[in-house]
MARFIDREN-528429 format. One line per 3 residues: number of its first residue (from 1); their letters; for each residue x negated, z negated, y negated of N, C-alpha, C. Coordinates in Angstrom, 2 decimals, always signed. Last residue first. Layout:
NUM) a) X:Z:Y:X:Z:Y:X:Z:Y ~ ...
***
This chain:
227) xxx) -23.83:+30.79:-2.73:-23.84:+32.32:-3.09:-24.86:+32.84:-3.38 ~ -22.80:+28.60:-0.02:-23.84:+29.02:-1.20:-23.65:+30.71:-1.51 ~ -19.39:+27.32:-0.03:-20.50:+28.74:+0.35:-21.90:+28.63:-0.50
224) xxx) -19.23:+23.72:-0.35:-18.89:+24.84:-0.95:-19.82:+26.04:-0.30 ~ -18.76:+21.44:+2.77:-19.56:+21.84:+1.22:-19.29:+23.06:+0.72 ~ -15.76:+20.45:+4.40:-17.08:+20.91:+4.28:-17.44:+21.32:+2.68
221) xxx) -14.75:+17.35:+3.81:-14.70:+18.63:+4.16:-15.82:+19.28:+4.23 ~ -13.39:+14.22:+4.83:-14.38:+14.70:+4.76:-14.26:+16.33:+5.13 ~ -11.16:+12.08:+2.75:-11.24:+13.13:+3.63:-12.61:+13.83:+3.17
218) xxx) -9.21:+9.24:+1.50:-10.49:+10.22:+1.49:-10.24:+10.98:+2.65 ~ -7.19:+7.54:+1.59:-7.92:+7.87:+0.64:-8.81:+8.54:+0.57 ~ -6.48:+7.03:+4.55:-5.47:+7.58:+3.72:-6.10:+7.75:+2.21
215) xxx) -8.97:+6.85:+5.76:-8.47:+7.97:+6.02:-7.15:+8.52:+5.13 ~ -10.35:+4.65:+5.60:-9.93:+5.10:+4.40:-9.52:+6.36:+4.58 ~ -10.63:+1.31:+7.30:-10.08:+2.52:+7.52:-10.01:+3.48:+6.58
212) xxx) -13.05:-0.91:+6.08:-11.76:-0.54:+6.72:-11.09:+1.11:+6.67 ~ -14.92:-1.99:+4.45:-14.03:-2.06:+3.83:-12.88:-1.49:+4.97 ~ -17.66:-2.89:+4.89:-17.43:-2.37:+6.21:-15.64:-2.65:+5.30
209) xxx) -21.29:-2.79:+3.49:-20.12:-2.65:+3.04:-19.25:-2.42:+4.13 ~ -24.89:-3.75:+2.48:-23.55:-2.53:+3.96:-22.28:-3.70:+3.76 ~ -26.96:-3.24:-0.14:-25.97:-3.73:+0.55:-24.93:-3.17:+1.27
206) xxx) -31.00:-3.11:-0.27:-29.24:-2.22:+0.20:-28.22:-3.64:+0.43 ~ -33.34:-2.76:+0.23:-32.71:-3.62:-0.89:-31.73:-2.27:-0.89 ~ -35.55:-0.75:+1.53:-35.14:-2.21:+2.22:-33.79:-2.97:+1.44
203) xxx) -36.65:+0.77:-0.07:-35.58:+1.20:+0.96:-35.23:-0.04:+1.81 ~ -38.03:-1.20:-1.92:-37.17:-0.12:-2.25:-35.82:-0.05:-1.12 ~ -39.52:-4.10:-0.11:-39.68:-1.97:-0.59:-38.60:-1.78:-1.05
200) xxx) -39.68:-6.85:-1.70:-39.09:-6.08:-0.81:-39.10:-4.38:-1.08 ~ -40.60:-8.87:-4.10:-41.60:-7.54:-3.35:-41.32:-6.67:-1.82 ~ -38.02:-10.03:-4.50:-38.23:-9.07:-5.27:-40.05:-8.00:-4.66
197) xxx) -35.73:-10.26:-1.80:-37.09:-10.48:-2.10:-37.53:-9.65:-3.46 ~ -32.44:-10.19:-3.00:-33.47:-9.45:-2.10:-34.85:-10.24:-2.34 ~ -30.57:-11.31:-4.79:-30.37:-10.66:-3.52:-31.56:-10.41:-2.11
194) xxx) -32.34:-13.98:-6.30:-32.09:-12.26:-6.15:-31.55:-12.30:-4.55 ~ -31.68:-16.08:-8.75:-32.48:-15.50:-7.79:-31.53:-14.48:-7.31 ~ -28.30:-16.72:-9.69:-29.63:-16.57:-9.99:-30.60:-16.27:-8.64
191) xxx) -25.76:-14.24:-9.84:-26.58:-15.68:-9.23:-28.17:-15.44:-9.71 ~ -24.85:-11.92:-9.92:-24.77:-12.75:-11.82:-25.39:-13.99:-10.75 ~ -25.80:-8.51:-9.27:-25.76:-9.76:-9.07:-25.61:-10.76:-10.16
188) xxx) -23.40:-5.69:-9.23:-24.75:-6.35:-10.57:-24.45:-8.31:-9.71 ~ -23.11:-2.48:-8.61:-22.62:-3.92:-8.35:-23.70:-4.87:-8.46 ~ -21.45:+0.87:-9.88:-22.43:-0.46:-9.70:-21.88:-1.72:-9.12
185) xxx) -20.05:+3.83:-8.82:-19.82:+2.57:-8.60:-21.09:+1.44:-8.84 ~ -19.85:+6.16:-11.07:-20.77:+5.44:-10.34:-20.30:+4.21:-10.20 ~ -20.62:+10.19:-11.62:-19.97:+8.60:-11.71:-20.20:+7.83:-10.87
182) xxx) -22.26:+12.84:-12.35:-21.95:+11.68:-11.80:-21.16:+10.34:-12.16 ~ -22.52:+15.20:-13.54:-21.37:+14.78:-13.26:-20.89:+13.60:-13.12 ~ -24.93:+17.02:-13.16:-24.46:+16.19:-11.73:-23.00:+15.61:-11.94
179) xxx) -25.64:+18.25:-15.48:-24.92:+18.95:-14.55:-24.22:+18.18:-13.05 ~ -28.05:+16.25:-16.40:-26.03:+16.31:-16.98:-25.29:+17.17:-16.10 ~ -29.67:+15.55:-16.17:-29.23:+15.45:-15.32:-27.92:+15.71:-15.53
176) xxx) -30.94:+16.11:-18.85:-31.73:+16.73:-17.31:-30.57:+16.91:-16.46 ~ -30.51:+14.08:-20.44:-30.03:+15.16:-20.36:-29.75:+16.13:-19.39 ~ -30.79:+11.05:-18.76:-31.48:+11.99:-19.53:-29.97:+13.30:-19.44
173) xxx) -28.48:+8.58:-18.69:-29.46:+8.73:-17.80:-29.64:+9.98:-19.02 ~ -26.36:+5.49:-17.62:-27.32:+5.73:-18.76:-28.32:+6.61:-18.27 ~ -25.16:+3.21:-16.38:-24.53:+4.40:-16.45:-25.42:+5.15:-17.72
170) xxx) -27.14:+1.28:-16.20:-26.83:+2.04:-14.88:-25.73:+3.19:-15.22 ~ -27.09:-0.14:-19.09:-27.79:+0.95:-18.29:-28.02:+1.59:-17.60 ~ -25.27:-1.99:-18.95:-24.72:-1.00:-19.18:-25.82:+0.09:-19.01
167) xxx) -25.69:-4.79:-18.58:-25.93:-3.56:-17.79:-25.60:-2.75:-18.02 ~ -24.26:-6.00:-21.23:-25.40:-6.22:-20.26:-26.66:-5.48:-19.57 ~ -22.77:-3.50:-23.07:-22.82:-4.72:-21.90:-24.17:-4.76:-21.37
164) xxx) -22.84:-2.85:-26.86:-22.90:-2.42:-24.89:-23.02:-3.45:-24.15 ~ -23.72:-3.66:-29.55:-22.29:-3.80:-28.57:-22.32:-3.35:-27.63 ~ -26.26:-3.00:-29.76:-25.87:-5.03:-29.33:-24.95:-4.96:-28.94
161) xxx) -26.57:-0.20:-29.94:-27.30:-0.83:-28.88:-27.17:-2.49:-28.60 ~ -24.80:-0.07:-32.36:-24.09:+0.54:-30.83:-25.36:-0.25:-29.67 ~ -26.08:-1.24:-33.97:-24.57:-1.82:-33.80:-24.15:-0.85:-32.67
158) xxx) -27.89:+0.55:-34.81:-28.44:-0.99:-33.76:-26.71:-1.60:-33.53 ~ -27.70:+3.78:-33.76:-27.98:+2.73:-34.60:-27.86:+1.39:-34.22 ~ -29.69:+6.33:-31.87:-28.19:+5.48:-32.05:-28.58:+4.04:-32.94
155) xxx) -31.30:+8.80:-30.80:-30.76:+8.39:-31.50:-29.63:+7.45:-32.27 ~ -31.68:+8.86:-26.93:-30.97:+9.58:-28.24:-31.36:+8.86:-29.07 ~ -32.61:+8.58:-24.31:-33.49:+8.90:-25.22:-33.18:+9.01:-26.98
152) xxx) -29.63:+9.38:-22.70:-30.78:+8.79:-22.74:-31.89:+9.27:-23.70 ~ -27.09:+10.40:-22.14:-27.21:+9.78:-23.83:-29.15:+9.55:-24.07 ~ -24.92:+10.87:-20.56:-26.44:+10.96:-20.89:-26.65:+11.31:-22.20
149) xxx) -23.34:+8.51:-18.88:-23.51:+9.23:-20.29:-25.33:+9.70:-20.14 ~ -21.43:+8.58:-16.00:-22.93:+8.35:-16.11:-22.57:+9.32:-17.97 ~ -18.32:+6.40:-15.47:-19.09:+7.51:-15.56:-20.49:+7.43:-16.19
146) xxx) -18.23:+3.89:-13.68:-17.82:+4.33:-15.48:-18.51:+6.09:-14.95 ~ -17.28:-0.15:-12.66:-17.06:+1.70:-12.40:-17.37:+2.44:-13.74 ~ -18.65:-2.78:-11.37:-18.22:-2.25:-12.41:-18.59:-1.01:-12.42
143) xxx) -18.41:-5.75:-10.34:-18.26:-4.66:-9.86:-18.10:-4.26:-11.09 ~ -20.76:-8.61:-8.74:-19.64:-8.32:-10.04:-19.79:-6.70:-10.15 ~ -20.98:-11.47:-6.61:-21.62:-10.00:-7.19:-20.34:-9.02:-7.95
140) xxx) -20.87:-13.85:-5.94:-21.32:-13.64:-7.03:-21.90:-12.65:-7.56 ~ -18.95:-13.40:-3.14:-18.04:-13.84:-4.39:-18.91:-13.74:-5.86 ~ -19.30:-11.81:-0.54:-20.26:-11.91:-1.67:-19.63:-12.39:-3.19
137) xxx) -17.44:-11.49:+1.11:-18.55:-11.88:+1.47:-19.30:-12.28:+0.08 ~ -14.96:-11.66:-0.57:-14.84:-12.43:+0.93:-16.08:-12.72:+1.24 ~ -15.90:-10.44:-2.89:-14.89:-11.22:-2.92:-15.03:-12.64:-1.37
134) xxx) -16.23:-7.85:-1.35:-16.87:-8.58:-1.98:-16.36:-9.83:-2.06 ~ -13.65:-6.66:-0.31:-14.79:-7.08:+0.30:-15.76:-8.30:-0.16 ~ -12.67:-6.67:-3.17:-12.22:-7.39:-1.85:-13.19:-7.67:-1.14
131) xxx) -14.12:-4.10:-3.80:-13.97:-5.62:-4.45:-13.88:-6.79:-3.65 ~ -13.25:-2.15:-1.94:-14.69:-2.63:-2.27:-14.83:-3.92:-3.01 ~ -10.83:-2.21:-2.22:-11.29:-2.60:-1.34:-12.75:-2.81:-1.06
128) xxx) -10.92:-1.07:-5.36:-10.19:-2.22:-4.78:-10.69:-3.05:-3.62 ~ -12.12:+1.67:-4.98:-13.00:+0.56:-5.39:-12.49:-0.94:-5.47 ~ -10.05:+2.50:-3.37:-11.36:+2.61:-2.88:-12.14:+0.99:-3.33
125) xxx) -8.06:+2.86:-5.66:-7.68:+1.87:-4.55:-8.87:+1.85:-3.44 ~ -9.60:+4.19:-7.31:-9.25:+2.90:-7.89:-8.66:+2.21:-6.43 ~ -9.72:+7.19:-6.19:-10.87:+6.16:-6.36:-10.49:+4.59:-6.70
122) xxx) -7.79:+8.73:-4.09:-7.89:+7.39:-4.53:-8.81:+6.73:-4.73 ~ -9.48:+10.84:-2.51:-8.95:+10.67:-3.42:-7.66:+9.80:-4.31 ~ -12.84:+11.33:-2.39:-12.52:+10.59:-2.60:-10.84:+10.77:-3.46
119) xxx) -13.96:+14.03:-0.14:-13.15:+14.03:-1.37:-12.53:+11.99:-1.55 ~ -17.38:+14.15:+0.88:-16.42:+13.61:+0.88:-15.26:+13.43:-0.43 ~ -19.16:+17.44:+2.34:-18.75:+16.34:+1.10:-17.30:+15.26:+1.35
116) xxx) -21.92:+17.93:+4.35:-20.46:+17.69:+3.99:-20.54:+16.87:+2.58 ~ -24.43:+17.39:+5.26:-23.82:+18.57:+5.82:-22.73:+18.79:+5.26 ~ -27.66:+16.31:+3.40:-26.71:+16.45:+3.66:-25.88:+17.66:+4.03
113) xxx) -30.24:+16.14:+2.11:-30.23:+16.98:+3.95:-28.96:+16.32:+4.19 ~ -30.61:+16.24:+0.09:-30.61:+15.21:+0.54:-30.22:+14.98:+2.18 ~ -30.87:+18.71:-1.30:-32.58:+18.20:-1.44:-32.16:+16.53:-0.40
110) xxx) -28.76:+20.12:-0.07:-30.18:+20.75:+0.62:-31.42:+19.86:+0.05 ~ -26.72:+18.67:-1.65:-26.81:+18.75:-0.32:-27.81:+19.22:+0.27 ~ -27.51:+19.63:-4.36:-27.66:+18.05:-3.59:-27.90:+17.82:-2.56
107) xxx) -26.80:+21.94:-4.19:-28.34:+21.87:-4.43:-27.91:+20.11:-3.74 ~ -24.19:+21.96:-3.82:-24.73:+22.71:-2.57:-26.26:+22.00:-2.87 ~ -23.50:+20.95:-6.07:-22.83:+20.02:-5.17:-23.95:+20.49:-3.77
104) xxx) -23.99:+23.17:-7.84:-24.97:+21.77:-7.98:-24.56:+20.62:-6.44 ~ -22.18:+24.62:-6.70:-23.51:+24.98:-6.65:-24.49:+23.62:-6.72 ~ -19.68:+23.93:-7.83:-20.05:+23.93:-6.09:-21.40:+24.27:-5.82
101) xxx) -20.09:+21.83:-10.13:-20.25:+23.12:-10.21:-20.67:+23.10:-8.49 ~ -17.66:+19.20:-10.76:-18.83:+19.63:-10.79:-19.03:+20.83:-9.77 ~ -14.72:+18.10:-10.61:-15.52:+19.25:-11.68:-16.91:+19.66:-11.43
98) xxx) -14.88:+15.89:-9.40:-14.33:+17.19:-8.71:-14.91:+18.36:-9.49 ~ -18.01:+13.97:-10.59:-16.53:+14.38:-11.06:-16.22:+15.79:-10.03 ~ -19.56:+12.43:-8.32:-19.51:+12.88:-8.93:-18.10:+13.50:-9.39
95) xxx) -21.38:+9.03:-7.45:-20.53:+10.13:-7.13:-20.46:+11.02:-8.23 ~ -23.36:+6.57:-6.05:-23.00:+7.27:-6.81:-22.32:+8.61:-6.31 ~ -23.46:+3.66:-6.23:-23.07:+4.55:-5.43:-22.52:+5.22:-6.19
92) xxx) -25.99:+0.67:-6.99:-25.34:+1.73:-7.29:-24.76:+2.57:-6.14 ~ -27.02:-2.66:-8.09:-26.86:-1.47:-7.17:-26.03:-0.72:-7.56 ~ -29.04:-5.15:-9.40:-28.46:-3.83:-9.50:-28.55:-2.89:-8.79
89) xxx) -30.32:-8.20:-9.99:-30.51:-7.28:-9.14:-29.10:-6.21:-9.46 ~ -30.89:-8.94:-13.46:-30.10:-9.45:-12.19:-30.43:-8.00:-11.35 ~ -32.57:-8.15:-15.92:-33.04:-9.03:-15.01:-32.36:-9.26:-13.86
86) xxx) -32.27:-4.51:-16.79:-31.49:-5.87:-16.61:-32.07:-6.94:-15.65 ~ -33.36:-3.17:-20.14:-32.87:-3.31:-19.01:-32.02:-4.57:-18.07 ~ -34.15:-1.58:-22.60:-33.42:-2.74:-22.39:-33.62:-2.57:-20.98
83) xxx) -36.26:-0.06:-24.89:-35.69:-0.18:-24.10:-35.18:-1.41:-23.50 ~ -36.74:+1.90:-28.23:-35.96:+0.81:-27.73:-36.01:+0.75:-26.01 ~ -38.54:+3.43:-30.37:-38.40:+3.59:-29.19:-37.94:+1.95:-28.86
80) xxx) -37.16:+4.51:-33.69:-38.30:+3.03:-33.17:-37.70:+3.34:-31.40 ~ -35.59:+5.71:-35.29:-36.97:+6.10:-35.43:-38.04:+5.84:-34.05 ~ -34.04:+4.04:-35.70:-34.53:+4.07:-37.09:-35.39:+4.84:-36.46
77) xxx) -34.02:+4.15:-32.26:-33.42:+3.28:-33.32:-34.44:+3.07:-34.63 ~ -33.71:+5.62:-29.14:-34.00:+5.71:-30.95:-33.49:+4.93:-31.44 ~ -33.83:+4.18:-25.74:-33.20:+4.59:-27.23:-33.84:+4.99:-28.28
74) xxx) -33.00:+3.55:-22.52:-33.80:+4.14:-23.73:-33.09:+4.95:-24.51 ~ -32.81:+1.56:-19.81:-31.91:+2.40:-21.57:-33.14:+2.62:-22.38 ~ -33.18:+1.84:-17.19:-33.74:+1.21:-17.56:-33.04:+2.13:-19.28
71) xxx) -31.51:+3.07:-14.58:-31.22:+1.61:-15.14:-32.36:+1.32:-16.31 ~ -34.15:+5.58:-13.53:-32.68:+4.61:-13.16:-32.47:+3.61:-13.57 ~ -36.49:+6.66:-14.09:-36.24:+5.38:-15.07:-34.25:+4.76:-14.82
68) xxx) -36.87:+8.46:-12.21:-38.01:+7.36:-11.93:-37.61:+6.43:-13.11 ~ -34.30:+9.40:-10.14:-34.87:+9.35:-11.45:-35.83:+8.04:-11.82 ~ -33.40:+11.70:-7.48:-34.32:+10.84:-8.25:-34.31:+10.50:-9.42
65) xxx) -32.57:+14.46:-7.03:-31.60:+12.97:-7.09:-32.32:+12.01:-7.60 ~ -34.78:+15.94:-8.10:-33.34:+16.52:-7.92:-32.31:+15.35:-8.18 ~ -37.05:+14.79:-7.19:-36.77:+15.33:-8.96:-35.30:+16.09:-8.52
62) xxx) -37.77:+12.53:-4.98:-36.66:+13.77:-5.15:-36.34:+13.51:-6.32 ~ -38.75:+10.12:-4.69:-39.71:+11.41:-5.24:-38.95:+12.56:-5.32 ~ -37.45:+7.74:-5.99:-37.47:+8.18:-5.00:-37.92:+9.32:-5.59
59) xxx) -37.79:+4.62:-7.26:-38.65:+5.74:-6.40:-38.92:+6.50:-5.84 ~ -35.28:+5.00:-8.36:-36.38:+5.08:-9.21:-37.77:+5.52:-8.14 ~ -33.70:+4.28:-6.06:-33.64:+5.79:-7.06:-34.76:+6.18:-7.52
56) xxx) -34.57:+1.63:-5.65:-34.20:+2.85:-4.82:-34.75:+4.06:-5.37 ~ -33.80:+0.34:-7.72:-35.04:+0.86:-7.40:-35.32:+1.85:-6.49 ~ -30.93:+0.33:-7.22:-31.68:+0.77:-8.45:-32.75:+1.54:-8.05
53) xxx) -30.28:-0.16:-4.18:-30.55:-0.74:-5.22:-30.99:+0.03:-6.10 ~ -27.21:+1.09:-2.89:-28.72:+0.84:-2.49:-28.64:-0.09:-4.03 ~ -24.78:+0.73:-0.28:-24.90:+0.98:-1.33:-26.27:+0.32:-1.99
50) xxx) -23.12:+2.11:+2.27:-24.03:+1.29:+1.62:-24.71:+1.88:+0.59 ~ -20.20:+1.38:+4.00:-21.09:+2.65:+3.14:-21.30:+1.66:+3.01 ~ -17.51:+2.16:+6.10:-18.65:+1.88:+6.45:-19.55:+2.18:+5.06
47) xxx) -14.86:+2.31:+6.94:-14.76:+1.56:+5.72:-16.28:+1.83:+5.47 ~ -13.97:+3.36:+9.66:-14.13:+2.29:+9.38:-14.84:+1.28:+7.61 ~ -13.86:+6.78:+8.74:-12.68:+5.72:+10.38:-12.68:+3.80:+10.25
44) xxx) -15.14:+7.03:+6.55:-13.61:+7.48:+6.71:-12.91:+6.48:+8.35 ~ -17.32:+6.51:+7.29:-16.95:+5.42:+5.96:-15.17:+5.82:+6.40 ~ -18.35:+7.94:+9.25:-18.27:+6.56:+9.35:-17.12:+5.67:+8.34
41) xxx) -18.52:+10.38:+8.55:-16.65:+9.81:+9.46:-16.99:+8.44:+9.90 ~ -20.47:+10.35:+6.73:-18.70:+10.60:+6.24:-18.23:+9.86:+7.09 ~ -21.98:+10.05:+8.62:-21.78:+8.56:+7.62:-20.60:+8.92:+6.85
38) xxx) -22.16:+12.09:+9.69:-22.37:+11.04:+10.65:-21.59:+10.05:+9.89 ~ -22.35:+14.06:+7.43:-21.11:+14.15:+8.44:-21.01:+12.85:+8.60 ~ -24.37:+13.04:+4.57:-24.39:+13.71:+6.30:-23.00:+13.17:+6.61
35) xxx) -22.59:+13.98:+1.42:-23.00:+12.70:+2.50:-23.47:+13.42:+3.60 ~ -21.70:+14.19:-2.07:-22.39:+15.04:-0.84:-22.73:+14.01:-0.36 ~ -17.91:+13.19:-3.10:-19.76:+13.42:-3.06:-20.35:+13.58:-1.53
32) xxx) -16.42:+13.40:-6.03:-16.77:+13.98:-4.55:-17.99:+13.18:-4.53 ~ -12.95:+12.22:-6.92:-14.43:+12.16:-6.63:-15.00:+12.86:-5.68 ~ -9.98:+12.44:-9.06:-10.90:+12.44:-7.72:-11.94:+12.52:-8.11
29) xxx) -8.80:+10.97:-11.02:-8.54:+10.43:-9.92:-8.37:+11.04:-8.72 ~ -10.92:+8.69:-12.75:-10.55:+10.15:-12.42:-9.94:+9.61:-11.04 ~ -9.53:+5.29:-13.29:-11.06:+6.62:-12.95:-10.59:+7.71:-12.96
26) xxx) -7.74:+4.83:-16.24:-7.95:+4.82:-14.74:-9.23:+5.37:-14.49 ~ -10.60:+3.52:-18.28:-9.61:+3.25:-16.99:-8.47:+3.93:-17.58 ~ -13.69:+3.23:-18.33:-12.64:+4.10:-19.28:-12.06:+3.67:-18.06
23) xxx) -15.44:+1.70:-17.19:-15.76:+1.76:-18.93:-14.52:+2.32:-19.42 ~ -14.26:-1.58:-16.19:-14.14:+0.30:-15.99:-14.69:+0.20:-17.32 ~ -14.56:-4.32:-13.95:-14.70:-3.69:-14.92:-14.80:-2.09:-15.00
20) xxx) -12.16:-5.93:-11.74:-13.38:-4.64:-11.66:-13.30:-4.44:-13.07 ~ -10.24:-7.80:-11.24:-11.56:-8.18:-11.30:-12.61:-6.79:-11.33 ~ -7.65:-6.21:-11.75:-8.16:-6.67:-10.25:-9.56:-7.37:-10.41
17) xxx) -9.30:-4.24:-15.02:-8.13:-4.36:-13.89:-8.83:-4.97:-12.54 ~ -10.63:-4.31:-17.55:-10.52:-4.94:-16.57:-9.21:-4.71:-15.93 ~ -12.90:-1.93:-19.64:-11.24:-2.60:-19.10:-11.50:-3.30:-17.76
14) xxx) -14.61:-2.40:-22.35:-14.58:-1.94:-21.34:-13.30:-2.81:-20.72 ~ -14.96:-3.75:-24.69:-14.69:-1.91:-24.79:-14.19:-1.48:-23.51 ~ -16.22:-5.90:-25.30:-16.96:-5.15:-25.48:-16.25:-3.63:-25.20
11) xxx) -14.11:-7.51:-25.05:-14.61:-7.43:-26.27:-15.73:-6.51:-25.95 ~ -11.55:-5.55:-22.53:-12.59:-6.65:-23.20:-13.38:-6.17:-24.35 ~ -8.96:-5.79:-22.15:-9.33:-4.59:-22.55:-10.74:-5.95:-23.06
8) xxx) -6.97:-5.33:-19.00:-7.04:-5.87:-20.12:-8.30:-5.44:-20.88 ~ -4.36:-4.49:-15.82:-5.09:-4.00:-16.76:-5.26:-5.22:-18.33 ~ -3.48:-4.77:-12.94:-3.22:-5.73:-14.04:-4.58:-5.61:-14.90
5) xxx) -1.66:-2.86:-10.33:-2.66:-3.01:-12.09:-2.44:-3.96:-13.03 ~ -1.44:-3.42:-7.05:-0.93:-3.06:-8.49:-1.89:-3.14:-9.40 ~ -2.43:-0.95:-4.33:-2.39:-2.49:-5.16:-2.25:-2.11:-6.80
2) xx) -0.65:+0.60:-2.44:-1.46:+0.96:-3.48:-1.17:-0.95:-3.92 ~ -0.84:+0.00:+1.20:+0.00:+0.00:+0.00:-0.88:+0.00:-1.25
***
């Protein structure tokens, strides 16, 4: 059954419905994204996905999906190189708007040796049960959906860089990447000490997620023709 909305609008801009922060609410209300098969009809028969850390990204040597400054904001201000970032551990899953170009969807799929895409389509009752989850296992990790701005590097005056959230850097990336589209589930630890060892590798600092059946919200198809 769709869970209801109890939508509110916080001092910084961003909406709360169910305990999930949105930068813009509702989400779109579809998503794709390129996966191997194996872990599509995982997530689709039993809820199954994991969702990495930051750092992840940042090291990862694929100039395609990669970005060696994931989460970290960079700005102009008067002139003056700004960056922020965030002391609590930070994860991401990332997706992209239906809009994005079957081509860029195909390039993903060949730099991440993926076979399929998954249509997400109920993102808000997705990221519900992702809450939930949470909630049951992990009550001090805090969810929050938005689309990716690439804004990175710009020009912006100091009353836009104190009013942003916290984290608001995980939706924050270069120009470069603007064709991806992406949107993005984060999930930002607020306990102190860390999820993880902080000299834990990269590919080690994941959290597995087992949310349940999502066959009535998603479906796994195949990837667009390359032309």
């Amino acid at each position: 059954m769709p869970t209801e909305m109890n939508i509110e609008r916080t001092q910084s801009g961003t909406f709360l419905s169910n305990g999930i922060e949105y930068n813009d609410f509702p989400a779109p209300g579809l998503l794709v994204k390129a996966m191997s098969r194996k872990h599509a009809e995982s997530l689709l028969d039993s809820g199954i996905l994991r969702i990495r850390h930051l750092e992840y990204f940042r090291n990862w040597e694929n100039k395609v999906l990669g970005d060696a400054n994931d989460g970290n904001s960079q700005y102009l201000v008067d002139g003056h190189p700004m960056e922020t970032g965030s002391m609590n551990d930070v994860y991401a899953w990332c997706m992209s708007s239906s809009s994005i170009a079957g081509s860029r969807l195909t390039l993903f799929a060949e730099q991440g040796e993926y076979d399929c895409k998954v249509v997400i389509r109920n993102p808000v009752e997705m990221f519900q049960r992702v809450k939930s989850w949470l909630v049951r296992n992990h009550p001090k990790l805090w969810i929050h959906c938005g689309a990716v701005k690439y804004d990175r590097g710009h020009e912006i005056g100091k009353n836009t860089l104190n009013s942003q959230q916290f984290h608001y850097n995980v939706f924050q990336k270069a120009e470069s990447f603007e064709e991806d589209q992406e949107y993005r589930l984060s999930i930002t630890s607020c306990a102190f000490g860390r999820l993880h060892d902080e000299g834990s590798p990269p590919e080690d600092k994941y959290i597995d997620l087992e949310i349940g059946n999502c066959c009535d919200i998603a479906s796994v198809e195949d990837l667009p023709n390359k032309i």
